[in-house]
DSSP file (Angstrom, degrees, kcal/mol; ACC not computed):
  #  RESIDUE AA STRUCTURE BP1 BP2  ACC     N-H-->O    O-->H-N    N-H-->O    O-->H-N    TCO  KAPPA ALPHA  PHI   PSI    X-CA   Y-CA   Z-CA
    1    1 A X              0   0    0      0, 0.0     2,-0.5     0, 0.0    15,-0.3   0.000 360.0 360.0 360.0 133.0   -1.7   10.9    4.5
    2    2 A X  B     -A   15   0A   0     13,-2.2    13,-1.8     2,-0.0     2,-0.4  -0.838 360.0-160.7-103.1 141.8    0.8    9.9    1.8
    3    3 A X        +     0   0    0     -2,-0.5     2,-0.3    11,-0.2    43,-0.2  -0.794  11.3 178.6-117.1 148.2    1.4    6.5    1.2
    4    4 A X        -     0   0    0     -2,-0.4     9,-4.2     9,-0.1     2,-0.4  -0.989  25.4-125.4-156.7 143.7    4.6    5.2   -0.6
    5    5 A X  E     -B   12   0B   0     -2,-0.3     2,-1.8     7,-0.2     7,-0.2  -0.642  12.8-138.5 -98.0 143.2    5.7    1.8   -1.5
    6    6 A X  E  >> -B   11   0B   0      5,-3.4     4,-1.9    -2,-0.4     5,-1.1  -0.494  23.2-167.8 -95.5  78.6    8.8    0.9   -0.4
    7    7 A X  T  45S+     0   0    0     -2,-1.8    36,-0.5     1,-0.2    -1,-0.2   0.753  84.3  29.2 -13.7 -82.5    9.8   -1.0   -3.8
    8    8 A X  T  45S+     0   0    0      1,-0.2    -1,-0.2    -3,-0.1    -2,-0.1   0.918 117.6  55.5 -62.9 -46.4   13.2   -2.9   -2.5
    9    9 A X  T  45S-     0   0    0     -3,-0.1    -1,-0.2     1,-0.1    -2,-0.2   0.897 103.5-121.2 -50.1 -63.6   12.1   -3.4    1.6
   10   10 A X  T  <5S+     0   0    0     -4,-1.9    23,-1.8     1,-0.3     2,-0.3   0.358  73.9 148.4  96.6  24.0    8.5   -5.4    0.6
   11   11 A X  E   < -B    6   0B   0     -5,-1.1    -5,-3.4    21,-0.2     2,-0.5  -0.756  54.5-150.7-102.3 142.3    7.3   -2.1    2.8
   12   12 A X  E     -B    5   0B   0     -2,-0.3    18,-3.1    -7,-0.2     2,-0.6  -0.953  18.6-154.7-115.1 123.8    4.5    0.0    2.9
   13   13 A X  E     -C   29   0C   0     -9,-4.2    16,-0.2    -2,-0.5     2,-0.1  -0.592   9.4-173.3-124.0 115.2    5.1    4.2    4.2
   14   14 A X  E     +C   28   0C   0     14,-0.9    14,-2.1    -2,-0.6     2,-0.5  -0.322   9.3 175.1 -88.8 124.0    2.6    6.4    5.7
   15   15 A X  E     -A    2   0C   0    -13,-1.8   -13,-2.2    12,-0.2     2,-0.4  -0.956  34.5-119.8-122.6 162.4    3.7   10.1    6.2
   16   16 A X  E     -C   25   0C   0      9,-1.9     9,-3.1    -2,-0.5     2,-0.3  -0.759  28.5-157.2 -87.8 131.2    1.4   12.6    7.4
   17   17 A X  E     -C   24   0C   0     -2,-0.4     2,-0.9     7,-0.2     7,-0.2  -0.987  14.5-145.3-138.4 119.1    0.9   15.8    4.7
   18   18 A X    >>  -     0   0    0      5,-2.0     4,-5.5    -2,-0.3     3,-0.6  -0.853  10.8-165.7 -74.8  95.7   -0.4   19.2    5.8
   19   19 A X  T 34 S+     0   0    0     -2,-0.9    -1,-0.1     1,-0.2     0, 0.0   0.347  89.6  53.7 -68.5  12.7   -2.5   20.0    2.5
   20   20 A X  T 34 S+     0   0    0      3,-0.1    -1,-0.2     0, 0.0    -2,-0.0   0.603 127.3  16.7-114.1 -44.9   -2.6   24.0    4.0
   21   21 A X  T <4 S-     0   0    0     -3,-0.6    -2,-0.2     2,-0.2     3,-0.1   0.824  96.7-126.5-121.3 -29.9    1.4   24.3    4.5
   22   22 A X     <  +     0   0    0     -4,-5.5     2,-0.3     1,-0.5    -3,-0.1   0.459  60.3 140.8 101.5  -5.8    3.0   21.3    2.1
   23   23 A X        -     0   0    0     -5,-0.5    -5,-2.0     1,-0.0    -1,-0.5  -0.816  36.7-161.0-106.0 146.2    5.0   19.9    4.9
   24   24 A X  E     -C   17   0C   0     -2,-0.3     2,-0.3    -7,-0.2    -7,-0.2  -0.731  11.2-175.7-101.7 143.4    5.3   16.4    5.3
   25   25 A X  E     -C   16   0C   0     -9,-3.1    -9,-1.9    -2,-0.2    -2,-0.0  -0.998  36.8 -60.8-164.0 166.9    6.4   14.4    8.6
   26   26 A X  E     +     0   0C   0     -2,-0.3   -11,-0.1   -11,-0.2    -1,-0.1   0.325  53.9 153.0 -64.9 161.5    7.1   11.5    9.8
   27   27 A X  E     -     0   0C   0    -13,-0.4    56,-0.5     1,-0.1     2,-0.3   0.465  43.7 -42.1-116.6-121.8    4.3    8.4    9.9
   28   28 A X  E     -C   14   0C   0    -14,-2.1   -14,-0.9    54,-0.1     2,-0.4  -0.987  29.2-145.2-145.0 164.8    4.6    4.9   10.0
   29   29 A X  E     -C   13   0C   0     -2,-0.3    56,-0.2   -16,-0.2   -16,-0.2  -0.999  23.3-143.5-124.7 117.5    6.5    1.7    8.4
   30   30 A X        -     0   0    0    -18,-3.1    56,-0.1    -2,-0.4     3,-0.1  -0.491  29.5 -88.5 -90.0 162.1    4.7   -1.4    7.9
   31   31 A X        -     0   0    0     54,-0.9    -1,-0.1     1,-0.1   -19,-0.1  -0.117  59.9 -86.3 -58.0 151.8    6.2   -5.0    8.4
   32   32 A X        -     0   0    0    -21,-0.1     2,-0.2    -3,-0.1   -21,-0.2  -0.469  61.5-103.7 -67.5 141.2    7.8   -6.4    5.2
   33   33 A X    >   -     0   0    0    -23,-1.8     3,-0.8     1,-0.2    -1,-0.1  -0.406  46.2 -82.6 -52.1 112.5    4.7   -8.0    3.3
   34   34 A X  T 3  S+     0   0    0      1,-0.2    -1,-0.2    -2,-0.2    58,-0.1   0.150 111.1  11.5 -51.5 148.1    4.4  -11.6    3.3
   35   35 A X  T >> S+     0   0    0      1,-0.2     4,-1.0    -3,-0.1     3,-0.8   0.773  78.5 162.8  30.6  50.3    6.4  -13.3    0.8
   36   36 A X  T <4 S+     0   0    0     -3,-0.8     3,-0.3     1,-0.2     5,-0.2  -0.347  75.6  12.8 -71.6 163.0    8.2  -10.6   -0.1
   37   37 A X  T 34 S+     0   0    0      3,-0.4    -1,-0.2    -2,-0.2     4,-0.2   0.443 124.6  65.3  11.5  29.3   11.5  -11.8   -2.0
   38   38 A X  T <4 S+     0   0    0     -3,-0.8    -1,-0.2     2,-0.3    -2,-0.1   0.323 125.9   2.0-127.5 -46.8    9.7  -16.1   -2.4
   39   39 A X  S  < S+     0   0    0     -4,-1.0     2,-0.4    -3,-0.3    -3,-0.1   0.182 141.0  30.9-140.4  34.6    6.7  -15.1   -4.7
   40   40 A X        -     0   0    0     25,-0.1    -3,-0.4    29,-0.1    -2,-0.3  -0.888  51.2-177.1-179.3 158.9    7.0  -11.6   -5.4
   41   41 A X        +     0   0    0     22,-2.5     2,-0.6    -2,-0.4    23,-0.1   0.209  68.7  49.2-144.3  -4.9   10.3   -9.4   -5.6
   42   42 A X  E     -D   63   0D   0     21,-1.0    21,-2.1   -32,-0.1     2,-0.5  -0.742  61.7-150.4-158.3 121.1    9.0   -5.7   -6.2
   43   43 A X  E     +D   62   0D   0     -2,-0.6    19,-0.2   -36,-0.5     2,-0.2  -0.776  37.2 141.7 -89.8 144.6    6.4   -3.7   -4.4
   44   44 A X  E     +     0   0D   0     17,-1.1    59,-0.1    -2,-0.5    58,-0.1  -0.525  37.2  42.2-130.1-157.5    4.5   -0.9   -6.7
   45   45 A X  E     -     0   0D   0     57,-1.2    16,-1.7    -2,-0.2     2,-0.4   0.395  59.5-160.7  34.9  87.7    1.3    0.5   -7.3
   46   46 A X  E     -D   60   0D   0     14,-0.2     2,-0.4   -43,-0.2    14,-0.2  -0.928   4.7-164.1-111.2 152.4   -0.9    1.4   -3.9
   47   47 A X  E     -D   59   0D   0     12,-1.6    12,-3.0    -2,-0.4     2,-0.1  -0.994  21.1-132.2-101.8 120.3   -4.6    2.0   -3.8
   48   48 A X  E     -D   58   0D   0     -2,-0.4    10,-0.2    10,-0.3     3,-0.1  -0.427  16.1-148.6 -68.0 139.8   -6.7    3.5   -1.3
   49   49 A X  S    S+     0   0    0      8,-1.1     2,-0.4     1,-0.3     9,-0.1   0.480  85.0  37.3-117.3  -2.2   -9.7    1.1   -0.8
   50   50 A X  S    S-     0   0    0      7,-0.4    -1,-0.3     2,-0.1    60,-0.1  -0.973  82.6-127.7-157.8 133.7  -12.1    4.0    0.1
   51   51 A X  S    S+     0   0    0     -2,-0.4    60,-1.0    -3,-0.1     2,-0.3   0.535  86.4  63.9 -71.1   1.2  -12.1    7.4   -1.6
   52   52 A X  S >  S-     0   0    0      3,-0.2     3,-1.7    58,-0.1    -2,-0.1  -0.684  92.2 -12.7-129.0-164.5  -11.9    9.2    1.9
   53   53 A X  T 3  S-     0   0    0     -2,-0.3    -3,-0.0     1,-0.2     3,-0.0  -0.188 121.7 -20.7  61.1-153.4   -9.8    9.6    5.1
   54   54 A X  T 3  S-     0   0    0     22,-0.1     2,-0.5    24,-0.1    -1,-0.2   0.407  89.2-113.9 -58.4 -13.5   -7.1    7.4    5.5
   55   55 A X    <   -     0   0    0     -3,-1.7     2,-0.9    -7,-0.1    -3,-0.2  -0.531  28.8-128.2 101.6 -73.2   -8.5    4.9    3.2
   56   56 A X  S    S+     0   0    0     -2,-0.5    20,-2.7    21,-0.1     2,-0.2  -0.628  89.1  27.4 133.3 -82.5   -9.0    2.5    5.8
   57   57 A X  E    S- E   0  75D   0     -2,-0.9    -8,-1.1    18,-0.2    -7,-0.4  -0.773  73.2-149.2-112.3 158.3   -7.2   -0.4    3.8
   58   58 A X  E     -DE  48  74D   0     16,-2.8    16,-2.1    -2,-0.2   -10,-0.3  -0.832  13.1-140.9-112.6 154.5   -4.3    0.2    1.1
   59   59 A X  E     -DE  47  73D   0    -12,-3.0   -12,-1.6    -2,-0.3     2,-0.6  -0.974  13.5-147.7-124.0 132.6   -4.0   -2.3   -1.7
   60   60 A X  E     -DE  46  72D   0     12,-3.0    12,-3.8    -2,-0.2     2,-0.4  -0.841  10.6-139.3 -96.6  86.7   -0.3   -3.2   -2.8
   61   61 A X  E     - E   0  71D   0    -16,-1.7   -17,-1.1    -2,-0.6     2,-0.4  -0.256  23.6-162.9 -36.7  90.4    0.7   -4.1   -6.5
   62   62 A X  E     -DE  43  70D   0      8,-1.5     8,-1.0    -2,-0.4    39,-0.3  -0.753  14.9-137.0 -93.1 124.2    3.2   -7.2   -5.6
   63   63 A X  E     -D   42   0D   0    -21,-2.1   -22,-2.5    -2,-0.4   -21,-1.0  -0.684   9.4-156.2 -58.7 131.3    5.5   -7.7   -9.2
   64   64 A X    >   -     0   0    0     35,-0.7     3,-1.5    -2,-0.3    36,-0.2   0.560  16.4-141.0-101.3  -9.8    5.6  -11.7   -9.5
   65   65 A X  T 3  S-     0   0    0      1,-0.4    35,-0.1    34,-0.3     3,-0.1   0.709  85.1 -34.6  55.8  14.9    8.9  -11.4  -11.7
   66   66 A X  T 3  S+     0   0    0      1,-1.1    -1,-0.4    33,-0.9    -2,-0.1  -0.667 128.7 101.1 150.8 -54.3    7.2  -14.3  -13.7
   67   67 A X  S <  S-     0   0    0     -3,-1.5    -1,-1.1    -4,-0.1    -3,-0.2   0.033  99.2 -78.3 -51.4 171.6    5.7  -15.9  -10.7
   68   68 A X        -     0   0    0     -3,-0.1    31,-0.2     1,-0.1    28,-0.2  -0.037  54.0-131.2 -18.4 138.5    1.8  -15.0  -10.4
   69   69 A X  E     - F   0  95D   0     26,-0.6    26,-1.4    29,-0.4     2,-0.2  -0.594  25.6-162.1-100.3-161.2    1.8  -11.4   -8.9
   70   70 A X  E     -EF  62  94D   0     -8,-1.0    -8,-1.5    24,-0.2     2,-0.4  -0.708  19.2-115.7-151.2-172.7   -0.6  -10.7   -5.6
   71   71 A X  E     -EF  61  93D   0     22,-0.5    22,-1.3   -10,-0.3   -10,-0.2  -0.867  23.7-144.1-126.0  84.9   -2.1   -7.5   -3.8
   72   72 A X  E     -E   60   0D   0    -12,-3.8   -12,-3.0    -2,-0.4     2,-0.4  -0.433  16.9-152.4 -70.2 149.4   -0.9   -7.0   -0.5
   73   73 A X  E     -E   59   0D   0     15,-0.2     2,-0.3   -14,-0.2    18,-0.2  -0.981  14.8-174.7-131.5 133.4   -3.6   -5.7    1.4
   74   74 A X  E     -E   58   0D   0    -16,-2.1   -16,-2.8    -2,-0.4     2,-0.2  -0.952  17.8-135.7-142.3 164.5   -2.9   -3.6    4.3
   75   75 A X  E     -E   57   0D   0     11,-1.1    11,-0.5    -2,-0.3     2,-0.3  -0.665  14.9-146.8-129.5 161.3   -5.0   -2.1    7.0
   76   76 A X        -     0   0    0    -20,-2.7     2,-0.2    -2,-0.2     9,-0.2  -0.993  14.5-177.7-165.3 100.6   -4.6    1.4    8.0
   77   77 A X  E     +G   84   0E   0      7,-1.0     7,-0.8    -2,-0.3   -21,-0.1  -0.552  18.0 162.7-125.7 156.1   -5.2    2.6   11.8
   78   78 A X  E     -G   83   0E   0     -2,-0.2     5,-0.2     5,-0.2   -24,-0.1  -0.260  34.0-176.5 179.3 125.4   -4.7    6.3   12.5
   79   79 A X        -     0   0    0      3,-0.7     4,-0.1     1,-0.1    -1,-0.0   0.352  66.4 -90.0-117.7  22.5   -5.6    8.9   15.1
   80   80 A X  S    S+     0   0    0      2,-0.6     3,-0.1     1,-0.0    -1,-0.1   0.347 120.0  38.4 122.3 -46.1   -4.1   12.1   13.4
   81   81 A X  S    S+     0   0    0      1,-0.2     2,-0.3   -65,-0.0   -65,-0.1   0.392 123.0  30.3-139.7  -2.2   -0.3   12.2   14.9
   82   82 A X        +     0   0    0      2,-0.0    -3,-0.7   -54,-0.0    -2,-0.6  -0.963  63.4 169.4-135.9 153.2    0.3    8.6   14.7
   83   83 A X  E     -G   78   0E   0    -56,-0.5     2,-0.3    -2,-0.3    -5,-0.2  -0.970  19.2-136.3-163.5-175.7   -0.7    5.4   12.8
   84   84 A X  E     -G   77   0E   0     -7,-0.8    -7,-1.0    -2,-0.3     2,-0.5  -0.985   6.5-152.6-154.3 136.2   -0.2    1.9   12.1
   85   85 A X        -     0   0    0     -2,-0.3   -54,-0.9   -56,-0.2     2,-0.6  -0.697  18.8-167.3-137.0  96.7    0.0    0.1    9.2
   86   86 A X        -     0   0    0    -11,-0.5   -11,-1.1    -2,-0.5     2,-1.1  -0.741  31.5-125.0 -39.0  79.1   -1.1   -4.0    9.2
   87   87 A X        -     0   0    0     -2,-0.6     4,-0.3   -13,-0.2   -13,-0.2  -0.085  36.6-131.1 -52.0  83.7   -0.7   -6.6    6.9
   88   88 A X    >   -     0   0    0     -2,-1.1     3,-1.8     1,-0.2   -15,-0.2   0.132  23.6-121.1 -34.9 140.5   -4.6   -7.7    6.7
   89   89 A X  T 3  S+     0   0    0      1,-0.2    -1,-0.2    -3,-0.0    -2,-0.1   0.197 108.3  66.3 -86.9  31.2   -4.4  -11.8    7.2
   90   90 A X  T 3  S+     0   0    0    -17,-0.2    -1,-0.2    -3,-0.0     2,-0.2   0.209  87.2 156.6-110.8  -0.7   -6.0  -12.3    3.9
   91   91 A X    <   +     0   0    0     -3,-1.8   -19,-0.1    -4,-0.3     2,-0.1  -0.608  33.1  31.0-109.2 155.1   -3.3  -10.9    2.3
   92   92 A X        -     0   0    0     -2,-0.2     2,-0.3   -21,-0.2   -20,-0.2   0.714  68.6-139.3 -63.7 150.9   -2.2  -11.1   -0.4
   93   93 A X  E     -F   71   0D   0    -22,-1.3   -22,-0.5    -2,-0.1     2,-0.2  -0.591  23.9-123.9 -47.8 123.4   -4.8  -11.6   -2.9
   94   94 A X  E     +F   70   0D   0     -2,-0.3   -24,-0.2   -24,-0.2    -1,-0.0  -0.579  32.1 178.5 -61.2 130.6   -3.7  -14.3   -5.6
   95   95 A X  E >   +F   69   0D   0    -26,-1.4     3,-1.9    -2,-0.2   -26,-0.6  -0.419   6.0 175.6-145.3  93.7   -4.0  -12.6   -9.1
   96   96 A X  T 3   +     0   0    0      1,-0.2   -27,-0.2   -28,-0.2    -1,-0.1   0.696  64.9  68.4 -38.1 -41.9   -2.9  -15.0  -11.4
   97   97 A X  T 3  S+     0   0    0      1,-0.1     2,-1.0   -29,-0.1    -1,-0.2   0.902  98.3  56.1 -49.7 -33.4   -3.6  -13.1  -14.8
   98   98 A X    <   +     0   0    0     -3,-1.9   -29,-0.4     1,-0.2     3,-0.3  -0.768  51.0 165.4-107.9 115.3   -1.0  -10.6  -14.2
   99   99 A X  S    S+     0   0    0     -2,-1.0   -33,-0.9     1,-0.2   -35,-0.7   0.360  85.0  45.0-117.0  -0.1    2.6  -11.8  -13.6
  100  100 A X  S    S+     0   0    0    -36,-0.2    -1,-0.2   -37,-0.1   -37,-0.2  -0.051  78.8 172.3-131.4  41.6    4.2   -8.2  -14.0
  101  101 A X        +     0   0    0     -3,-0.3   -36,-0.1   -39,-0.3   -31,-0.1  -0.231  12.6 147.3 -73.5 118.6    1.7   -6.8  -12.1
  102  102 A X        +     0   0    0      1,-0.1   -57,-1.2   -58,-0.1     2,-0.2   0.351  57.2  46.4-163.5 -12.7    3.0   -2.9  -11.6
  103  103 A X        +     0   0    0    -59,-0.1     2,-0.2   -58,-0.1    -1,-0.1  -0.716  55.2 169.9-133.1-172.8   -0.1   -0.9  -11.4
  104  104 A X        -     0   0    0     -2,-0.2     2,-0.4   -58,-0.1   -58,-0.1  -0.767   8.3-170.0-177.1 146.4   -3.4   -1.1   -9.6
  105  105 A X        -     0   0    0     -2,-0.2     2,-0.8   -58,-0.1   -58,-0.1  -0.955  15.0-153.8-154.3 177.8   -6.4    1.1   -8.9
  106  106 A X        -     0   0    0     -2,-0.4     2,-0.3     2,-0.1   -58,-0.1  -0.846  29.3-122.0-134.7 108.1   -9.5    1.7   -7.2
  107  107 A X  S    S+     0   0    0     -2,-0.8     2,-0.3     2,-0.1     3,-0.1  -0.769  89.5  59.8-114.5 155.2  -12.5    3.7   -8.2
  108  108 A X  S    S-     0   0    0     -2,-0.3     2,-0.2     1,-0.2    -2,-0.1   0.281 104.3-112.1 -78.3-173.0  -14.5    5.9   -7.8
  109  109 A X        -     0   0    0     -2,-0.3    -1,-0.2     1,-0.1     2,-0.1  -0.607  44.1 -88.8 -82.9 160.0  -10.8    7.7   -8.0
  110  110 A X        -     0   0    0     -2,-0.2     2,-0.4   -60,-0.1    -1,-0.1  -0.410  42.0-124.0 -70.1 133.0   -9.9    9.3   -4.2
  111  111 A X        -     0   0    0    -60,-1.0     2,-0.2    -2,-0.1    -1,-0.0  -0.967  21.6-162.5-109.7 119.8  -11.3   13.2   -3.7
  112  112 A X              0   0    0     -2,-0.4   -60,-0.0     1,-0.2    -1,-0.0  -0.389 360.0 360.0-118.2  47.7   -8.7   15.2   -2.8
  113  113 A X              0   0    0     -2,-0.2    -1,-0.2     0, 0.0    -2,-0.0   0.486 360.0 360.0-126.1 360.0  -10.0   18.5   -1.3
């Protein structure tokens, strides 16, 4: 699966990737991300929370535009030809240091064979 954050929306999007032929097709759309445009204005950065599969969970670099940024954390259902993608109710994580918050990662790094 590729996952891509939908910067203006507050959105997370899962498409389905055949790593054999290169074609991509259609996935899922998550709900816009809690406090999308009140404490955070610009979605970036996603992470995979486990280096295999689907991941499981994504984590979502929230830009605080001065405020505090956050990490939306979203949970990641999927049987193969379909999915779903959840805003975990824990979400976001507060992370005060970083208020232009724009990257994020997760190691070990995702194995991609």
């Amino acid at each position: 699966m590729l996952y891509i954050s939908n910067n203006f929306s507050g959105q997370v999007t899962a498409a389905f990737f055949n790593k054999t032929t290169g074609v991509v097709s259609t996935g899922c759309v998550s709900a816009v991300l809690k406090n999308f445009n009140s404490t955070w204005f610009y979605g970036s950065g996603i992470a995979n929370a486990t280096p295999a599969g689907t991941g499981n969970v994504l984590y979502v670099a929230e830009w605080g535009g001065g405020n505090p940024s956050g990490i939306g954390i979203v949970k990641i259902a999927s049987n193969g030809t379909s999915c779903t993608l959840t805003e975990a109710r824990s979400s976001p994580a507060s992370d005060p240091q970083s208020p232009g918050l724009l990257s994020i990662g997760v190691f070990p790094p995702r194995n991609f064979d």
